[in-house]
N, C-alpha and C positions, 0 to 999 in steps of 0.2 A: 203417414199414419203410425211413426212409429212411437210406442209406449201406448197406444192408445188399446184399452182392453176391447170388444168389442163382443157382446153377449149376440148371438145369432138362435135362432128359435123357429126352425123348419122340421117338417116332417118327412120330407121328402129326400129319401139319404142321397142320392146325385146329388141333387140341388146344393143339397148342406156340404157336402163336401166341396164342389164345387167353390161354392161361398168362399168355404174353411180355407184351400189354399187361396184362393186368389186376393182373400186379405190378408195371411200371413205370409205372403209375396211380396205386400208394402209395406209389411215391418207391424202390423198390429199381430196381439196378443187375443186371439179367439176362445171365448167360455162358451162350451160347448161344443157342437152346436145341440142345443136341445132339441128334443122331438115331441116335448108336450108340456102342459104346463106344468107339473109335476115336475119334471127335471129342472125348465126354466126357474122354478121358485127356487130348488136346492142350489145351482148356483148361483141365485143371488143372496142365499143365504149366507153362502160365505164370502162373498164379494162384490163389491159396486162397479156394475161395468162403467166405462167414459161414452158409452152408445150402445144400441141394441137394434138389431136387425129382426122385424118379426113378420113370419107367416101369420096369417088372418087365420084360414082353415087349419086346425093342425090334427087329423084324422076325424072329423066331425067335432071337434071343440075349439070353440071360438077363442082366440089371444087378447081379448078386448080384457078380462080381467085383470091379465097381466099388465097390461097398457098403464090401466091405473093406477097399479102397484109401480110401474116404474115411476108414474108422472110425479105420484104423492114424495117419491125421491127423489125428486129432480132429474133421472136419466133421459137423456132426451132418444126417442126413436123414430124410425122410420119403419113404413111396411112395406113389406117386399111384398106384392101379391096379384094372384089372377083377378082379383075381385075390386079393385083399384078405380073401376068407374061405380060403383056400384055405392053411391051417397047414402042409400037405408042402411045400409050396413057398420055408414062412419058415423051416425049420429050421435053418440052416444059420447059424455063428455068428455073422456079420455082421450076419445081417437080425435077433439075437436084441432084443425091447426096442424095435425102429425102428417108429415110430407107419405104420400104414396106413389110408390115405384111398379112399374106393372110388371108381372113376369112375361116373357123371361128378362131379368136386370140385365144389362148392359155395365161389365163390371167398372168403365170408366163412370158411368152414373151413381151406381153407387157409392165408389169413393168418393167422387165431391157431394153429394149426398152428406155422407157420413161428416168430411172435412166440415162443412157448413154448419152440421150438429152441432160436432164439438167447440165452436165458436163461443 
């Protein structure tokens, strides 16, 4: 994973932390990790991640907006989420095709996850 930036967008400070080291443990370069979309937009303001790791729920606000703003850039992501079987919730075009990962991630899943992304 190394040089890969990797934008993370969880609400939940464990988890994101969590997240935080154990991918800059295999050498990627973490923005963030944001906790809402608010923040997520600001760093992509100044930056194109190479992947994005997103919570679905991120205090009662849905990441589905964001999804689209990554897709329309080409960043490719994945969802990290409790809500992972729940199909009414992916319909919507952004989320269509975006691999979902159930929590809690199993942090070897997520790296080949992510590796596969950035393909």
């Amino acid at each position: 994973m190394s040089g890969m930036a990797v934008l993370v967008v969880e609400d939940d400070f464990i988890v994101a932390y969590d997240m935080q080291m154990m991918l800059e443990e295999q050498g990627a370069r973490v923005l963030g990790p944001a906790h809402s979309l608010a923040e997520a937009r600001e760093l992509l303001a100044s930056e194109r991640p190479t992947v994005a790791v997103l919570d679905v729920n991120l205090g009662g606000e849905y990441v589905f907006p964001l999804a689209d703003q990554l897709r329309s850039q080409d960043v490719p992501f994945v969802f990290a989420t409790a809500y992972a079987d729940e199909d009414r919730l992916f319909s919507q075009a952004a989320t269509l095709g975006a691999p979902r990962l159930s929590k809690p991630v199993l942090p070897n899943v997520l790296i080949t996850q992510l590796l596969r992304l950035k393909r």
